[in-house]
N, C-alpha and C positions, 0 to 999 in steps of 0.2 A: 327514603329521601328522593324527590324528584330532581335526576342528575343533569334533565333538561334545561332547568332554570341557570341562570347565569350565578346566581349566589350559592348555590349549590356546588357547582363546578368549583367554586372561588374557595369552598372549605374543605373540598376533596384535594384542592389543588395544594392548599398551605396544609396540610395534615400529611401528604407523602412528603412533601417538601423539610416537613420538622422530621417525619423518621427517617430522614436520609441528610439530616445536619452536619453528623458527626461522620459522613464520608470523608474520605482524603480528597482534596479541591485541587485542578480542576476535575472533573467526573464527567460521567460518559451514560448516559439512559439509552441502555441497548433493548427497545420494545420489539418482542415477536408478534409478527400480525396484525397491528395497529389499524389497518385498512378492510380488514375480514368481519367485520361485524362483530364478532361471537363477544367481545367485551368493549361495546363502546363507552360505556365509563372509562376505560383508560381511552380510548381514541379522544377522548372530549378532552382530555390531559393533555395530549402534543400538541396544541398551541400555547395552551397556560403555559407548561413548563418552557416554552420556544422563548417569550413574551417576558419571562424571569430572569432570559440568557443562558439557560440550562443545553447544554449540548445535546443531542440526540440522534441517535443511528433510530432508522427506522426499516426493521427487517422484514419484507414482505413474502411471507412462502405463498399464499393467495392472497384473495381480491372478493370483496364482494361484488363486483361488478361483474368478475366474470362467472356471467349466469348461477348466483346464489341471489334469488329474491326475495327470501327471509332474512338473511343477515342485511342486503342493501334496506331494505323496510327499516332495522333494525335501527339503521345509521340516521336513515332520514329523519325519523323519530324523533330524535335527542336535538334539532332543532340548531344543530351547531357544523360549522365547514369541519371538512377534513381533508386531508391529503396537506399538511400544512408544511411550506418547502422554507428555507433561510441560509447563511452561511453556515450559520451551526446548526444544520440537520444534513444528515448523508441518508439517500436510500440505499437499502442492499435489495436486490431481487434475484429471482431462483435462474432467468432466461435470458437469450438476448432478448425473447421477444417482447418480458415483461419490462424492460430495459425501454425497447423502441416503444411500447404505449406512452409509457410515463413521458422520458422523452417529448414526442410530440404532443402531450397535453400541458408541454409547459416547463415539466422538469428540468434543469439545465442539467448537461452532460456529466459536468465536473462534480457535479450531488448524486450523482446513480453508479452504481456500482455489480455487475452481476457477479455472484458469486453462489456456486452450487453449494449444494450437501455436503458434507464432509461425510468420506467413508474412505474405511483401510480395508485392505488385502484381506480375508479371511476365507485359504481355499477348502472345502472341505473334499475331506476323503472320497474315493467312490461308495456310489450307494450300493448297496447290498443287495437292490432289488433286481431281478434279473429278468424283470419287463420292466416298457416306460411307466414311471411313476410321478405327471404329470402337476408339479404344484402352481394354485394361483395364491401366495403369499398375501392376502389381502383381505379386507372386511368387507363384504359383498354388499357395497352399497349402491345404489341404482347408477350410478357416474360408471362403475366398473364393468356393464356391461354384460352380464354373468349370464344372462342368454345367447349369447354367446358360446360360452363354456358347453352349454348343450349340443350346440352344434358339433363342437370338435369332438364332442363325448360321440355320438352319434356316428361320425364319420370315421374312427378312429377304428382301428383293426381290433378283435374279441380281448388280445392280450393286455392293453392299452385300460389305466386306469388313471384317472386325474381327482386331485382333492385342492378343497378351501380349505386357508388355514381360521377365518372367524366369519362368524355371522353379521350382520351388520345391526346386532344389539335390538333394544328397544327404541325403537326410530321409527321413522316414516317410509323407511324404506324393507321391511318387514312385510306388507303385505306382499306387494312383487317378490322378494326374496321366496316366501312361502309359496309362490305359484310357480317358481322354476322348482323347487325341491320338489311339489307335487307332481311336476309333467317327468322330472326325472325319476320319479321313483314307478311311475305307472308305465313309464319307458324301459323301464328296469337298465337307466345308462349309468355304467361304470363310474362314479360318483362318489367320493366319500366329502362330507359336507361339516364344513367348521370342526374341522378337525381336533382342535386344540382344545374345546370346549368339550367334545363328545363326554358323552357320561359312562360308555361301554369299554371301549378303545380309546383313553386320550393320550395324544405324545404332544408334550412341550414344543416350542417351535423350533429349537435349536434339533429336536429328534427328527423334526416333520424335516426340516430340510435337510438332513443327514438323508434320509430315508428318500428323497425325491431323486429322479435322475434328468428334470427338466424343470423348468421356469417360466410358466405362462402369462400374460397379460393382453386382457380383454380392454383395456381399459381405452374410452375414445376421447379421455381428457383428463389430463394430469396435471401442476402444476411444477414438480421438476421431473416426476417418476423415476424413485430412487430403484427402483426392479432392474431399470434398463444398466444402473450401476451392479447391482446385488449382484446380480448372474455372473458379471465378470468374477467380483470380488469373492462368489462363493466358488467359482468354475464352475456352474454348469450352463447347460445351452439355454437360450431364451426363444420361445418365437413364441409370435402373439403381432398386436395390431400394432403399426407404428403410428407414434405420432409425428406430425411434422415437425412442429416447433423445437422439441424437443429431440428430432433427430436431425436435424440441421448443429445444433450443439454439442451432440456429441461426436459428428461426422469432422466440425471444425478441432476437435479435439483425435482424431482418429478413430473415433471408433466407429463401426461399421458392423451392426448385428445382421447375420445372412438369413435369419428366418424371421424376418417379419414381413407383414403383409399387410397393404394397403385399404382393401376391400375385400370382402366376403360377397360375392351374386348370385341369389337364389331366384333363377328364373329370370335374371338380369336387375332384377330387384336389389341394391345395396341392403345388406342387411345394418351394419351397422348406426345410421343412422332412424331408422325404423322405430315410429312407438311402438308401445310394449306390445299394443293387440296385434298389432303387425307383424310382430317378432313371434308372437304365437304362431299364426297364420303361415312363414316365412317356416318355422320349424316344421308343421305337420307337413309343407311341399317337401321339405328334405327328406323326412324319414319314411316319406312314399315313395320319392325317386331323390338319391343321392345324385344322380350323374347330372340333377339342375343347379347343383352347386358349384360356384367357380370361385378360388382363391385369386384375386389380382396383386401383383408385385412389382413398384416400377415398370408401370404400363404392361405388363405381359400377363394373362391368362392362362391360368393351371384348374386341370382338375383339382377339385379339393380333395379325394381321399389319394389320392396318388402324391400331390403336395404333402399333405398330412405323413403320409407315411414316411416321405424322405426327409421332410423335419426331423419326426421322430428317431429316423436310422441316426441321428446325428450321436452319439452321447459326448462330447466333448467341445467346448466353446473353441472357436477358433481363435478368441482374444484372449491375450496372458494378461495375469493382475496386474502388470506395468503399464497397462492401457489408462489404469484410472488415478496412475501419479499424479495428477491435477485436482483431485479431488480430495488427496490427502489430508487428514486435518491439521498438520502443520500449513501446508498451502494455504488452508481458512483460516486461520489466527492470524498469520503473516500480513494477508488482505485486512483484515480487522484491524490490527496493530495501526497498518500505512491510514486506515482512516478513522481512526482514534486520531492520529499526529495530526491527519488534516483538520481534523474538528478543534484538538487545541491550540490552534493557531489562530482558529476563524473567528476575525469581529462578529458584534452583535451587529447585526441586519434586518431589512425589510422583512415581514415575513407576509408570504403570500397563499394563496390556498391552490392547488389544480381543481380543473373543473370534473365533479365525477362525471360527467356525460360523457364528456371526451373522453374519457379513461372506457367507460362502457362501450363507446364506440368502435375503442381500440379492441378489444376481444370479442364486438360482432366481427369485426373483418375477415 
């Protein structure tokens, strides 16, 4: 069925509509993602259903705009607006900053809502391991950076071993994947890779993080990055690349991770911004001479293995689990609840669309 067509939409739209009759009235259509692509048949749904009176939270963890040009292709496609705003539509978003795009592309205030992840307390015991045992909790897909991870492997003292918890699957992002595991393996750098998949050695991820005695993230764009929560929640230490966005909210919340680092400079070269063949290039200068590497942190310049290693001396987070009382998930039901009540209140209204350019605009900035 072509979901493009206006009549199309019109029978997708009365067929969720008959299997959701016999809900209790009035109701609440809480969509995850509606704005990411990955299923615009349903995005082609939140105006129909707006347009019926039907209420809607509309929960944004990403954004096709920001820098996914397969999913925004995906959108344009279907030949229909999106972003569709009303009295009865709330956004929820993960940032303030995905908060201030919307915002100034239109969104009114009182329809936006930021509200994080929800995660509870869960410290684990110490590891058992009696060197660092370095994890990057993640699916090594090109956004995360994971050339990167060589670098630290590389600089990182003989005792010093760091592992992936997955691979980044059958994707597009598999051939890069396989050309950092091949310069790692010919490097012979301390590395154990997709751990939880391995077919020799595998441990469940509940074991892989028992067994870690660190938290790293390479990652130079996230859309909440739940890590920078984990580590508290699990206790251990984090360092890895900060984001900004993302640490301006968690600073307004108090928290305050002391090993993270702004830029990586390889011969004054930024490595983290670098394409890949650069990041090749940028690796073979380091493993010829380490001493071209420079960690930056809030404007100050460190040796990277010297930095590296007093990270590492850390094993204890300086933040207790009371740091991420906010992120409770009583605290997010609570939010949900207060905009549940605002939506069954709200007249039927204009409904209007934001423009995706402006929204794109907002995550060149």
């Amino acid at each position: 069925m072509d979901y493009s067509s206006h009549c199309a939409h019109e029978l997708h739209l009365d067929a969720c509509l008959d299997a959701t009759k016999d809900w209790p009235s009035p109701r609440i259509w809480h969509i995850h993602n509606p704005a990411l692509g990955c299923h615009p048949k349903m995005t082609a749904l939140l105006t129909g259903l707006l347009q019926r009176g039907e209420r809607v939270i509309q929960h944004h963890h990403d954004f096709a705009e920001d820098h996914r040009p397969q999913n925004l292709h995906r959108l344009t496609q279907q030949g229909l607006p999106w972003f569709p705003f009303c009295e009865r539509s709330h956004s929820v978003v993960l940032t303030q900053r995905d908060s201030n795009i919307l915002c100034r592309a239109g969104l009114p205030e009182s329809q936006c809502t930021v509200l994080g992840n929800p995660l509870s307390a869960s410290p684990l015991g110490a590891s058992m391991e009696k060197s660092p045992y370095v994890l990057v909790p993640t699916r090594a897909i090109t956004r995360k950076n994971i050339g990167e991870l060589l670098l630290l492997a590389m600089l990182a003292a003989p005792h010093v071993r760091f592992a992936t918890s997955q691979s980044p699957g059958i994707s597009r992002h598999q051939e890069e994947y396989a050309h950092w595991q091949a310069l790692a393996q010919q490097w012979h750098l301390p590395i154990d890779w997709a751990v939880t998949e391995s077919m020799e050695h595998p441990l469940d991820f509940d074991a892989l993080r028992k067994k870690s005695t660190h938290l790293l993230s390479t990652s130079r764009q996230e859309g909440f990055g739940l890590i920078f929560l984990e580590a508290i929640a699990w206790q251990r230490p984090l360092l890895g690349r900060r984001i900004a966005h993302i640490d301006s909210d968690l600073r307004a919340h108090g928290i305050d991770h002391p090993l993270l680092y702004d830029e990586i400079l390889i011969n004054d070269v930024p490595f983290g911004p670098a394409a890949f063949e650069e990041k090749t290039r940028l690796l073979r200068a380091a493993k010829e001479d380490p001493s071209v590497v420079h960690i930056v942190s809030r404007g100050k310049s460190h040796a990277a293995q010297q930095w590296l290693a007093w990270a590492l001396s850390m094993h204890q987070t300086p933040l207790p689990v009371e740091s991420i009382a906010p992120f409770h998930p009583h605290q997010h039901a609570q939010k949900i609840a207060d905009i549940a009540k605002q939506l069954f209140r709200a007249p039927v209204g204009e409904i209007r669309h934001l423009d995706p350019q402006k929204v794109a605009r907002g995550f060149d900035a």
